[in-house]
Steps between C-alpha positions, in 0.01 A plus 500: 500500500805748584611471131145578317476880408246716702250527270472159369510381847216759587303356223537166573354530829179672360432234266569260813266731745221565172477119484498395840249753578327524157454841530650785320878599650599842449914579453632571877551878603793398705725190495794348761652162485800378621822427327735357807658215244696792296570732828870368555461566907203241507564311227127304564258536758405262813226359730660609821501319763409127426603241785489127495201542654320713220433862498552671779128567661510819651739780351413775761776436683762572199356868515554565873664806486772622774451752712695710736300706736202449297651612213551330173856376412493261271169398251464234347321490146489254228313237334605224763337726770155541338272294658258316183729669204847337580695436197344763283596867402169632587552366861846651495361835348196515791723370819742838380215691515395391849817532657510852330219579701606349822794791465283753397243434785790529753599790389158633477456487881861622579430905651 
């Protein structure tokens, strides 16, 4: 999928969406997919945290975040700390966003 051009990739998935639906798909206003494979820091992308027992269950505690005197020093974000969207970019992209606003609503109670 990381080697198909945007657009034919775009339209691809309209025919797949227009037939899976049968209703009419209209071209997307905004597109975003991930291309980890060519990005020669990742070089591929992972299911984090997979034990010999399976999955691990709960993921809340990979977010804990560390505090000194109540404040935040160290957040964790990521994929691997999203609770139901582990191993996906949108669960990366929405647990960056949270801890965003875990920093932002500390500050916004600071005098």
């Amino acid at each position: 999928m990381e080697d198909i051009d945007e657009d034919t990739l775009k339209k691809h998935l309209q025919w797949h969406l227009a037939n899976a639906t049968r209703m009419s798909v209209p071209e997307p206003t905004f597109f975003r997919r991930s291309q980890w494979q060519k990005n020669v820091w990742t070089r591929g992308s992972y299911n984090s945290y997979v034990t010999l027992q399976g999955n691990l269950a709960d993921r809340s505690p990979l977010a804990k975040a560390t505090l000194k005197s109540g404040k935040p020093v160290l957040l964790w974000a990521g994929e691997h700390t999203h609770t139901t969207r582990y191993g996906t970019v949108d669960g990366a992209i929405e647990t960056g966003e949270r801890e965003a606003y875990k920093v932002i609503d500390y500050w916004d109670k600071q005098p």
